[in-house]
C-alpha positions as CSV (number, residue, x, y, z in Angstrom):
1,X,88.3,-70.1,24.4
2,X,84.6,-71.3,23.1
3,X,81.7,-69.5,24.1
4,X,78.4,-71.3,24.8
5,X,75.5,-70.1,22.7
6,X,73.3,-68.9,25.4
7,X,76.2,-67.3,26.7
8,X,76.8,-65.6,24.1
9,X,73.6,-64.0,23.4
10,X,73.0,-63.3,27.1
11,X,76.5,-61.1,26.8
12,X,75.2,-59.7,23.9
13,X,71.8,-57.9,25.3
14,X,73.9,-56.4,28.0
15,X,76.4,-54.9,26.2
16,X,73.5,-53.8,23.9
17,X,71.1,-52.4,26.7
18,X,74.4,-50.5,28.3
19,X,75.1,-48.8,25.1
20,X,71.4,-47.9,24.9
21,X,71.5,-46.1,28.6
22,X,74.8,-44.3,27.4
23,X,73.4,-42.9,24.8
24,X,69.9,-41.8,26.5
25,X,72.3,-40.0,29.1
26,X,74.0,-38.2,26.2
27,X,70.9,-36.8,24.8
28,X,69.9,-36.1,28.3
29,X,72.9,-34.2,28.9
30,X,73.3,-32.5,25.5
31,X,69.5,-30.9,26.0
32,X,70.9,-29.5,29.7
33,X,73.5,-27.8,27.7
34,X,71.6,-26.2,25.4
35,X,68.4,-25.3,26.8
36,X,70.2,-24.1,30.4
37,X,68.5,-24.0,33.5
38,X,65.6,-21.5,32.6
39,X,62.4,-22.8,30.5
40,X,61.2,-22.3,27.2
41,X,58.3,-19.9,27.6
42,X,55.4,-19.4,25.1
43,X,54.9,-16.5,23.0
44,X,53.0,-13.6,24.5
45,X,49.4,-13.5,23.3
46,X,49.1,-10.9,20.7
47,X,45.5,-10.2,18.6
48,X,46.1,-8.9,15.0
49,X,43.0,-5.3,15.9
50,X,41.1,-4.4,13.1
51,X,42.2,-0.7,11.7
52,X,40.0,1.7,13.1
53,X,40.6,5.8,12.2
54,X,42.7,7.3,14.4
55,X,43.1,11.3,15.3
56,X,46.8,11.4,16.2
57,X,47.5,13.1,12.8
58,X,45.3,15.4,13.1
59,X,46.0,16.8,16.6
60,X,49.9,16.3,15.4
61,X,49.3,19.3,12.5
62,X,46.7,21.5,14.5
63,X,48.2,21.3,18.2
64,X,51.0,24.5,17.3
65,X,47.5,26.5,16.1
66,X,45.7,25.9,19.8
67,X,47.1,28.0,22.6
68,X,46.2,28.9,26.3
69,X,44.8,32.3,26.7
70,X,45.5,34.3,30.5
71,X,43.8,37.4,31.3
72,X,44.4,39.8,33.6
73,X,43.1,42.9,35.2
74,X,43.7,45.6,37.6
75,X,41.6,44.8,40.9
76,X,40.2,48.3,42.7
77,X,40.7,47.7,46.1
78,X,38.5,49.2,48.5
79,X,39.5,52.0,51.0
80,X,41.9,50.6,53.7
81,X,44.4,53.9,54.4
82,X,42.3,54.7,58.0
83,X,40.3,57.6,56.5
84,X,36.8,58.2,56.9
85,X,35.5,55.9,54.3
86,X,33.6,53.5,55.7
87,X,34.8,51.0,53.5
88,X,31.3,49.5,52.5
89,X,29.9,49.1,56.0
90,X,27.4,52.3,55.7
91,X,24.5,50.1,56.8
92,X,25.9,49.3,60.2
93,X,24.5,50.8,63.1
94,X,26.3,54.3,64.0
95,X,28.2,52.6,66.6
96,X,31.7,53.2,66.6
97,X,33.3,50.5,68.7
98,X,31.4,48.0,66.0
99,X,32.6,50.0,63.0
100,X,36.3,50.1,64.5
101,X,35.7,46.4,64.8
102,X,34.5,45.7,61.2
103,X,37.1,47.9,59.8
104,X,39.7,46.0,61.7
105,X,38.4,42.7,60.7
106,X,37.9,43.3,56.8
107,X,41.8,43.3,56.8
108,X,42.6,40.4,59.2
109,X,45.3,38.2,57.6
110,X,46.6,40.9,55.4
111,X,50.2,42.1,55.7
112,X,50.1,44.6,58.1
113,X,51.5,47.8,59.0
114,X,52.0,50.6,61.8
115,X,50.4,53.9,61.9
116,X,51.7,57.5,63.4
117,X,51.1,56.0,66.9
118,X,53.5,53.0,66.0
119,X,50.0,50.6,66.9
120,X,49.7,48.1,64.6
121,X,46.8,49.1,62.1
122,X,44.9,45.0,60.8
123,X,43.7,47.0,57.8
124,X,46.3,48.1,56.0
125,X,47.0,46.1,52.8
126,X,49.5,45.5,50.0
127,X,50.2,48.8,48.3
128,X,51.3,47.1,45.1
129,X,47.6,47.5,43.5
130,X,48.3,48.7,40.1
131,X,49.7,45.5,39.0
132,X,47.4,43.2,36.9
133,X,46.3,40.2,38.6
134,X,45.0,37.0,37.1
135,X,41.2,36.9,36.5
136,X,40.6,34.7,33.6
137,X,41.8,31.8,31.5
138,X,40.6,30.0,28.4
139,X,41.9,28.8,24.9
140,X,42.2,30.0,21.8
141,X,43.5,29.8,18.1
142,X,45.6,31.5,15.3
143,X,43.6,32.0,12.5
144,X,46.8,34.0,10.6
145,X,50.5,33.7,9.9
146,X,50.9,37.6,11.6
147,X,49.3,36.2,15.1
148,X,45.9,37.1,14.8
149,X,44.1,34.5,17.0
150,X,40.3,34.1,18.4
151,X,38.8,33.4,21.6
152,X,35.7,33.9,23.4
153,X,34.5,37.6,24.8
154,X,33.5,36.5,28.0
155,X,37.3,34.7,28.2
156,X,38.8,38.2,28.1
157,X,35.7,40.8,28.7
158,X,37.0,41.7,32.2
159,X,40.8,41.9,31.0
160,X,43.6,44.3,30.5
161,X,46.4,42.5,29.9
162,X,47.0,39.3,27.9
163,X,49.6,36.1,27.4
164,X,49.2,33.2,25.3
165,X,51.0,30.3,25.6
166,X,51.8,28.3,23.2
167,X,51.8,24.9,22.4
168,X,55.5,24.5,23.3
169,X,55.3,26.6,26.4
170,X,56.4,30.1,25.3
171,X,54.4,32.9,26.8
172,X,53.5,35.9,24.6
173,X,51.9,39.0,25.0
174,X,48.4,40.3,23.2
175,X,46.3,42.7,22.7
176,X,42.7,42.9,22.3
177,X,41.8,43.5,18.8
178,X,37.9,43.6,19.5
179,X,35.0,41.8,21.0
180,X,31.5,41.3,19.9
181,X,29.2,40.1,23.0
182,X,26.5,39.5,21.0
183,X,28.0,35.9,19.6
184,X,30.5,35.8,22.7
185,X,33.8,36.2,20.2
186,X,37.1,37.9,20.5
187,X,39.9,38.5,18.5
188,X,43.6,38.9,20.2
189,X,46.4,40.3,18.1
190,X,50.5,38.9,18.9
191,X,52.8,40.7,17.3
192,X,56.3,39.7,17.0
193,X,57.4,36.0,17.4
194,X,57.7,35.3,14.1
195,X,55.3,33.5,11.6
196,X,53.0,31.4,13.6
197,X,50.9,28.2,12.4
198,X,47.2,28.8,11.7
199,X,44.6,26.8,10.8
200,X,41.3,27.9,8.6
201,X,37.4,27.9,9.3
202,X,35.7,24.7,7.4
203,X,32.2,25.5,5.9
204,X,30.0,24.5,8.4
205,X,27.0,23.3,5.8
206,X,28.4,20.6,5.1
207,X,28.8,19.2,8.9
208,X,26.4,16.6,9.1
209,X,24.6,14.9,12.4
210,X,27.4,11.7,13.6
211,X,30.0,13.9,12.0
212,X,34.0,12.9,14.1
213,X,35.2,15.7,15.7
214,X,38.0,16.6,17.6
215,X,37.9,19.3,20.5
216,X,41.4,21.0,21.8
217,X,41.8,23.4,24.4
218,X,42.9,24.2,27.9
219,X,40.4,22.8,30.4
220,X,41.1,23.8,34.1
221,X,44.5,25.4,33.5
222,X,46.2,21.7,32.1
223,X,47.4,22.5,28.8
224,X,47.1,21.5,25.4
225,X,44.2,18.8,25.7
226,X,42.5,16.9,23.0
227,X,39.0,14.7,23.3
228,X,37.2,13.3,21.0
229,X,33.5,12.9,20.0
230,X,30.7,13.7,17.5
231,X,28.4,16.1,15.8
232,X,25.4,15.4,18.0
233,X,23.2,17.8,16.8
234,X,23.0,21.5,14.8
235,X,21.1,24.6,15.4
236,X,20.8,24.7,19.1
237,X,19.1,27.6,20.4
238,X,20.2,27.7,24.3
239,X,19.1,31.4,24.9
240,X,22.3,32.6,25.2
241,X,21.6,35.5,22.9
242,X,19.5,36.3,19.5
243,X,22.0,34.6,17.3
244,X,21.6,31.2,19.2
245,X,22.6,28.9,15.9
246,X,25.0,26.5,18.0
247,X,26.3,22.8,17.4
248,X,26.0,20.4,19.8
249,X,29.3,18.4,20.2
250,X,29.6,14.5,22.7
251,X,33.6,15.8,22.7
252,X,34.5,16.3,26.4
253,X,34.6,20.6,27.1
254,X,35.3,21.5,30.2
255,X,36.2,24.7,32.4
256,X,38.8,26.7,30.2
257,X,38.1,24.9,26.8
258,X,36.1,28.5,26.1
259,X,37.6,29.9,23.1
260,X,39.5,26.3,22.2
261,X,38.2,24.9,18.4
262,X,36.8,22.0,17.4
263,X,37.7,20.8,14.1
264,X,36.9,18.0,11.8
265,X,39.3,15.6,10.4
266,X,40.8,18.0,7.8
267,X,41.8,20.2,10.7
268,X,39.4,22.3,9.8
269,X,37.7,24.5,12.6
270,X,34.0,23.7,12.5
271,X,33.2,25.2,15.9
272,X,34.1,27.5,19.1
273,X,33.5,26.1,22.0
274,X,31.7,28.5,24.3
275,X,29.1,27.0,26.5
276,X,27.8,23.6,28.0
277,X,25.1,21.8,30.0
278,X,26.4,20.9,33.0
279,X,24.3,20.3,36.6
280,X,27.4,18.7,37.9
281,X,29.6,21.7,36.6
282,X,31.5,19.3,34.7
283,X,31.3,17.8,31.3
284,X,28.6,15.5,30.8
285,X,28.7,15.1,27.2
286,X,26.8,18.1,25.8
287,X,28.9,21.0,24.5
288,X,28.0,24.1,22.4
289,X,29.9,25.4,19.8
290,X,29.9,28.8,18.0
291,X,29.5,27.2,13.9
292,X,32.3,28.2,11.7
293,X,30.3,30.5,9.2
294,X,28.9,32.3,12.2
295,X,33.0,32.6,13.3
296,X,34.4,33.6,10.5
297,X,32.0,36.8,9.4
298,X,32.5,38.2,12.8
299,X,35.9,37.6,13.2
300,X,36.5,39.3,9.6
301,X,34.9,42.0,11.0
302,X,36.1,42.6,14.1
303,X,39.8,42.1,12.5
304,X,38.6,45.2,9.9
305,X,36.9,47.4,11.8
306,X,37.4,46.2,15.6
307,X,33.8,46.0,16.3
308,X,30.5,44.1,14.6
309,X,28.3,46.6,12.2
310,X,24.7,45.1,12.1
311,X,22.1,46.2,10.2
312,X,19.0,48.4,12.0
313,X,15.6,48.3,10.8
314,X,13.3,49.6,13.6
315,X,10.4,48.1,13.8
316,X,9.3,45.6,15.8
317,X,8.3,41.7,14.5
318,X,6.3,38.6,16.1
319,X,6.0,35.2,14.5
320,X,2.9,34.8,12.9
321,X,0.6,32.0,14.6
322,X,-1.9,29.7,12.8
323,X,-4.4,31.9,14.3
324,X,-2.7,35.3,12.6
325,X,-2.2,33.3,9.2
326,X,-5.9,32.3,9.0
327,X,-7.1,35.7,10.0
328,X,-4.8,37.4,7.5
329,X,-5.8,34.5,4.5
330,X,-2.4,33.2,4.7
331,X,-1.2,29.3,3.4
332,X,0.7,28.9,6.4
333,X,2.5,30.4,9.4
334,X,5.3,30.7,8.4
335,X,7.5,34.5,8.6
336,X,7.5,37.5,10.7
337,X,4.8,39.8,10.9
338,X,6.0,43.9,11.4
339,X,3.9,45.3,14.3
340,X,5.2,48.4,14.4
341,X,7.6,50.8,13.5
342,X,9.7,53.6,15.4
343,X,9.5,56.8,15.2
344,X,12.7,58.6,13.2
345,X,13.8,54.9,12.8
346,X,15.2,53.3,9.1
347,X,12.1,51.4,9.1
């Protein structure tokens, strides 16, 4: 059988363009296979940071050295056992109904108790007085292997019984090694619980204005806390005291940081946080810390002897004035001039 050109060729494109569609439907179906029903997403957007420094290894080696100090003391209750002690109320009117009445009312909500007539009696309290109660908390570091650690005096000054806690939660008794108001430090003593980590006082010359440093301590009762900040400026006089010599630290310190350290980014302690301005009562940015030479010679102290020895000269000093240097012939006005001396005194 003879096919007619034309024929032919119109056969041809048919048979061409149906193996064209079967293989288009191949492909087709070969992608459904293999990319399923769900669709190819893009990767998720991902910015290569610049390295900046970080504190985590720092905080990782110092956090075991930083501990949360409690302090407790025995509360004297006033008089509430129905004798003749007026309790605090001697400025009331001789009345008796109204001093039955105030009596009564001073222990309202208290646990209560009968008295010989079986009536019940709204003033008697808890009997269990002689155990300490909580009065304090603040933060605090080792300074030695043995468990000598530091903290501020006005942490523990109303204390009588200690715990610090750890920076893995275990609770250990102290005892109060000494205090020295004057520069608001304190040293607590551990004993037993093995060798502890420590850390050592930096020398504080070298701290320079813009300085990182990195504040850890136990505000409001949280923990182990670290912030962050810098040396803002040195020798603040706040008149806390005559040895007023603080830094001034941007590092968030808050409520129970008292005692905590600050250190630089040896872990090094440069300061003791101890104070800050606050209107708010919370931090603002501007903290106070005891400097690390000013630490470490009354901690040595108070670790040797218990107690601060100062010097006494007995006499008394005023700043000399540009109007006291010209009348004495003096260059400038610089130094102290002695005004007078006590009688029977060193001076």
């Amino acid at each position: 059988m003879n096919i007619a050109p034309n024929s032919y060729s119109r056969t041809r494109k048919r048979l061409l363009a149906a193996a064209a569609s079967v293989a288009v439907a191949g492909a087709i179906g070969v992608g459904a296979l293999t990319s399923g029903t769900s669709p190819v997403l893009a990767d998720a957007v991902r910015v290569e940071a610049p390295q900046v420094p970080s504190f985590a290894d720092v905080v990782e080696r110092v956090s075991p050295t930083v501990v949360s100090v409690k302090v407790k003391a025995k509360l004297q209750p006033t008089a509430d056992d129905g004798s003749d002690d007026q309790g605090g109320f001697d400025n009331l009117p001789n009345n008796p109904q109204l001093r039955r009445f105030f009596k009564e009312f001073r222990g309202f909500g208290d646990q209560g108790g009968q008295n010989d007539e079986g009536q019940r009696r709204f003033g008697h309290r808890d009997r269990n007085n002689d155990q300490p109660r909580p009065v304090a908390q603040g933060s605090g570091f080792f300074i030695s292997e043995d468990g000598y650690l530091v903290t501020n005096n006005h942490v523990v000054e109303e204390g009588t019984a200690f715990t610090v806690v750890t920076n893995d939660g275990k609770e250990l008794d102290a005892k109060l090694v000494g205090t020295d108001p004057r520069t608001d430090l304190a040293v607590l003593k551990v004993d037993g619980g093995g060798k502890f980590t420590y850390v050592d006082f930096a020398d504080d010359s070298k701290v320079r204005v813009g300085d990182w440093v990195v504040a850890v301590g136990n505000p409001f009762g949280l923990g182990g806390t670290v912030t962050a900040g810098i040396v803002s400026a040195r020798g603040r006089d706040i008149g806390a005291g005559p040895y007023d010599d603080f830094l001034q630290i941007d590092a968030s310190v808050n409520r129970g940081n008292s005692g905590g350290p600050t250190f630089n980014l040896n872990g090094q302690v440069v300061g003791i946080n101890t104070a800050i301005f606050s209107p708010s009562g919370g931090s603002v940015g501007i903290a106070f810390d005891i400097p690390a030479s000013t630490a470490k010679q009354v901690v040595g102290d108070l670790m040797k002897n218990g107690a601060v020895q100062r010097g006494w000269l007995g006499v008394e000093i005023q700043p000399v004035t540009s109007d006291i240097a010209e009348s004495l012939g003096l260059k400038s006005n610089n130094g102290a001039l002695v005004s007078s001396a006590q009688d029977d005194g060193p001076g």
